[in-house]
C-alpha positions as CSV (number, residue, x, y, z in Angstrom):
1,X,209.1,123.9,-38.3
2,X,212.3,125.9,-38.1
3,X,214.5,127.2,-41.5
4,X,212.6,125.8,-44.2
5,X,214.1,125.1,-47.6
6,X,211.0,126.3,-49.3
7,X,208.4,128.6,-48.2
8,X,205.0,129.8,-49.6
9,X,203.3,132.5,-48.4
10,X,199.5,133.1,-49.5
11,X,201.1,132.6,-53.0
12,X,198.7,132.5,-55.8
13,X,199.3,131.8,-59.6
14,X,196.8,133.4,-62.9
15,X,197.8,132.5,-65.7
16,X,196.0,134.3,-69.4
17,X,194.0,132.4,-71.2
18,X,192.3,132.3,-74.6
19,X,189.1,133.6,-72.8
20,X,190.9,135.9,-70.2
21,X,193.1,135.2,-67.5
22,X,192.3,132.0,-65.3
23,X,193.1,131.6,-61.2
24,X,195.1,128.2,-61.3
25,X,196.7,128.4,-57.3
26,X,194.6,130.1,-54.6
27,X,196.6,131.7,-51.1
28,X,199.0,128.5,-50.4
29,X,200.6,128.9,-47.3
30,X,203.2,126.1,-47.3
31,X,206.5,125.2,-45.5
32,X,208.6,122.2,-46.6
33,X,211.6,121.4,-44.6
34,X,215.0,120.2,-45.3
35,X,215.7,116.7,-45.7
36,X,211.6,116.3,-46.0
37,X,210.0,114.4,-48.5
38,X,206.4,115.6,-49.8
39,X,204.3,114.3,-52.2
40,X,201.6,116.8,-54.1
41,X,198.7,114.7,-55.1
42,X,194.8,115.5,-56.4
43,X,192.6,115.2,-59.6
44,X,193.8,116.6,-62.8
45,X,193.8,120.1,-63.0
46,X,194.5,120.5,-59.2
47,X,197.3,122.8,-59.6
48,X,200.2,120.3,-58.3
49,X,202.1,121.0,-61.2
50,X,201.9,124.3,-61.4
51,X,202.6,124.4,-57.4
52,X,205.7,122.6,-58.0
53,X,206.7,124.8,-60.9
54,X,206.2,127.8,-58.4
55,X,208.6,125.9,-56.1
56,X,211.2,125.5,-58.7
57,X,210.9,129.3,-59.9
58,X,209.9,128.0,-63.5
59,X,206.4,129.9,-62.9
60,X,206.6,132.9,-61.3
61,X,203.7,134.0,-58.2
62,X,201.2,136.6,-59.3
63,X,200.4,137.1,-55.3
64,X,201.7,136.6,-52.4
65,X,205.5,135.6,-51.7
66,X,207.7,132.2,-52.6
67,X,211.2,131.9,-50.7
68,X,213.7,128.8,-51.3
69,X,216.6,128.8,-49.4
70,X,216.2,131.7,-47.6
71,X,216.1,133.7,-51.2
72,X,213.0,135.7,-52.4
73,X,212.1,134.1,-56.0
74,X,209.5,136.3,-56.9
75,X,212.4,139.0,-56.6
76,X,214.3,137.6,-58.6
77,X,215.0,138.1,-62.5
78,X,214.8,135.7,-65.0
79,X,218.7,134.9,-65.1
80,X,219.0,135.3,-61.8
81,X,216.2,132.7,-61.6
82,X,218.4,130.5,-63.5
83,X,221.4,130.5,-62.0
84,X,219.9,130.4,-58.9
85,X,217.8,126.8,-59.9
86,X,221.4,125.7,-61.5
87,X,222.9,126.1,-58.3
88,X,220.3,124.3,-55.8
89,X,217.4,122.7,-57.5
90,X,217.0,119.2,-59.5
91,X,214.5,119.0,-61.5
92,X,212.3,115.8,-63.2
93,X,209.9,116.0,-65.6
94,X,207.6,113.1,-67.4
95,X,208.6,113.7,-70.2
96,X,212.7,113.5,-69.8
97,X,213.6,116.8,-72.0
98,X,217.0,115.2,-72.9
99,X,218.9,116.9,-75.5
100,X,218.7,114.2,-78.5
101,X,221.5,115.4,-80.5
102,X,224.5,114.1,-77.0
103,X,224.8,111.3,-75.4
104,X,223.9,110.7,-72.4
105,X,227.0,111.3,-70.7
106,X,227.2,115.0,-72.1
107,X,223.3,115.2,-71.8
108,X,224.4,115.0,-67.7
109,X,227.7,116.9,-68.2
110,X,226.6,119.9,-70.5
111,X,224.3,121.8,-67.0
112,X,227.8,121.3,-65.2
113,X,230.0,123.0,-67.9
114,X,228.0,125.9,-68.5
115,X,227.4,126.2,-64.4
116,X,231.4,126.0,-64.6
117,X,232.4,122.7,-63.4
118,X,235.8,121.8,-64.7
119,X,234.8,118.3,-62.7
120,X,231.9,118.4,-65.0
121,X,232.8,114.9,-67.1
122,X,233.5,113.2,-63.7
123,X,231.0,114.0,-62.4
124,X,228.5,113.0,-65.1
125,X,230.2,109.6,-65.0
126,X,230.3,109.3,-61.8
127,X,226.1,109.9,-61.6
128,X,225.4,107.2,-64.5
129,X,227.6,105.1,-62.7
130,X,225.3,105.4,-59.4
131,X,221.5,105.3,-62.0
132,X,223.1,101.8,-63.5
133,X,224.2,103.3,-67.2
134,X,227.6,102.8,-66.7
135,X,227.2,100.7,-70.5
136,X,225.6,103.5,-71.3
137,X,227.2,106.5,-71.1
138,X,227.9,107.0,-75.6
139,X,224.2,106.1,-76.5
140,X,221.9,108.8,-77.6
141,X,218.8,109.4,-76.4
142,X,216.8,107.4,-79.3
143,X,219.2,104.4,-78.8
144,X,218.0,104.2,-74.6
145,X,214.7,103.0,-73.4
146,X,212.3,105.0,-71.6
147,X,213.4,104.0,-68.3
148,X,216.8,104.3,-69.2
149,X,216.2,108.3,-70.5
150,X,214.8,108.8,-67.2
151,X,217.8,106.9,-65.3
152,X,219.6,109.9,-67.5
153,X,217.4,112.8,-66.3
154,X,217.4,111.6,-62.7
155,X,221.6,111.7,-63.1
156,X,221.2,115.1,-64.9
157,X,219.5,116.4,-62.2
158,X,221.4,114.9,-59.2
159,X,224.9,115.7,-60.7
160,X,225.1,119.2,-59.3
161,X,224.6,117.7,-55.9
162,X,221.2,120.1,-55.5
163,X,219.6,121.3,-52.0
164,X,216.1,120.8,-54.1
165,X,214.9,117.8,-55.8
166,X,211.2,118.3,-58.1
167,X,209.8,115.9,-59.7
168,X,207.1,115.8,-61.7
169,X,205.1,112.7,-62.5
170,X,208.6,111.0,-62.9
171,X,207.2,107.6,-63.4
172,X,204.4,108.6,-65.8
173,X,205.4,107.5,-69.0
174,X,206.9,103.9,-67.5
175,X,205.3,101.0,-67.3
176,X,204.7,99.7,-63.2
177,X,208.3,97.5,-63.1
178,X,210.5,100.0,-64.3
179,X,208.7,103.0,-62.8
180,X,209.5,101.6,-59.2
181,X,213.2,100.9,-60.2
182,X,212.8,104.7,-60.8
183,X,211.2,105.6,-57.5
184,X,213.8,103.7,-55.7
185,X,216.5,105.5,-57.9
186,X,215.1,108.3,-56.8
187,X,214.7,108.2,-52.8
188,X,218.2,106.7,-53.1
189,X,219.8,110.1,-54.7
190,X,217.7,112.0,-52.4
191,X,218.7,110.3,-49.4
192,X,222.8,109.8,-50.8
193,X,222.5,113.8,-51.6
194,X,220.6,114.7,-48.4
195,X,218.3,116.4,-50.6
196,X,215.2,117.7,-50.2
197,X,212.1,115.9,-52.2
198,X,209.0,117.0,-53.3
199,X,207.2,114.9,-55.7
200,X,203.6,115.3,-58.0
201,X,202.6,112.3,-58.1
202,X,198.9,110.7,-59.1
203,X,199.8,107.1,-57.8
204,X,198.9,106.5,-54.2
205,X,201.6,103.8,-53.4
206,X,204.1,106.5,-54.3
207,X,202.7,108.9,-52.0
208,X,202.9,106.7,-49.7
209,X,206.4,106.8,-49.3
210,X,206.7,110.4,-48.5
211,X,207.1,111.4,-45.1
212,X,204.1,114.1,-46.0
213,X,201.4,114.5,-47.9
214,X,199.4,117.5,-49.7
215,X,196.6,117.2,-51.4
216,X,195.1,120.2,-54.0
217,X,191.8,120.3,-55.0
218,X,190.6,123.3,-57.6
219,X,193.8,125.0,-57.3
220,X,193.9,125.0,-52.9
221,X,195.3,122.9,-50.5
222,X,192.7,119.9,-49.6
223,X,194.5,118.6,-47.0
224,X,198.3,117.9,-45.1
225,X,198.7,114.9,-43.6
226,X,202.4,113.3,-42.4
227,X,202.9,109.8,-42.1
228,X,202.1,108.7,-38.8
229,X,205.4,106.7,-38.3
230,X,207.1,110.4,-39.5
231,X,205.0,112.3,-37.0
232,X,206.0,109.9,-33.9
């Protein structure tokens, strides 16, 4: 693999707890490449969410080294972090984290402004457009369904046109129908955006569409496997 778009280098994660601090990732050497899709799967309390939060820079490496684009996040400072994520990653959660107080349109448009987007409206309009909330747009978050929220923070994260698209058990709090309407969302941003995708995810058939597979068990990497159609 040549110039990937994220790198971890024997990159390890302790976080304190009440008892002391607790080992969460163990020396993950990991390369994803651009354009790639990768799904993180494994029990509960595997560490693929905190792996994809070191990814994203929204936990920071208490060992070894985590690069994204070619930049050194663990080097980084906390606003640089920021603008940095602003600038090249997309993020979705499970839970959508969607402003309840705007609509969805500014919900979308509000990361744009403050990243300095005088297309930021447009834009926003233009991605709920593409996610199927072109009725939409003047609802609040409370007045939307929970596959429609997500529809928002799927267009949320797309709209700056990101490098890096996370996503974190996006389907999780959706029922099977409009969870796949989600998935397929989804891949279709990634592959309109040319984005790269990595994805926790704890449903096999979802992994499944990823070009690769990692599996974390206890906090290390189980196993990498790439889909033998990819591999060919």
């Amino acid at each position: 693999m040549t110039d990937p778009v994220i790198s971890l280098n024997d990159a390890r994660l302790t976080l304190m707890g009440n008892a002391g601090p607790v080992d969460i990732l163990h020396e993950i050497t990991l390369d994803v490449a651009r354009g790639e899709t990768l799904g993180l799967v494994g029990p509960s309390g595997s560490g693929k969410s905190s792996l994809l939060m070191l990814m994203g820079g929204l936990e920071r490496a208490t060992g070894g080294a985590v690069r994204a684009l070619g930049h050194d996040l663990t080097a980084l400072d906390e606003d640089a972090l920021a603008r940095f994520r602003r600038a090249n990653m997309g993020v979705v959660f499970q839970s959508f984290h969607l402003i309840p107080t705007m609509t969805a349109l500014e919900n979308v448009a509000t990361p744009l402004e403050l990243a300095g987007r005088r297309d930021a409206f447009e834009r926003a309009e233009e991605e709920l457009r593409a996610v199927g909330l072109g009725a939409r747009m003047d609802h609040y978050p409370a007045q939307l369904s929970g596959g429609e929220q997500q529809r928002v923070a799927l267009a949320r994260a797309a709209a700056p046109r990101p490098a890096i698209l996370l996503a974190d058990e996006p389907t999780g709090n959706l029922d099977g129908e409009t969870g796949k309407a989600i998935i397929d969302l989804l891949f279709g941003l990634r592959d309109r955006h040319g984005a790269t995708l990595v994805m926790v995810t704890h449903a096999p058939e979802l992994a499944a569409l990823c070009d690769r597979v990692v599996r974390l068990k206890d906090g290390r990497i189980e196993d990498d496997a790439r889909r033998l159609e990819a591999a060919q």
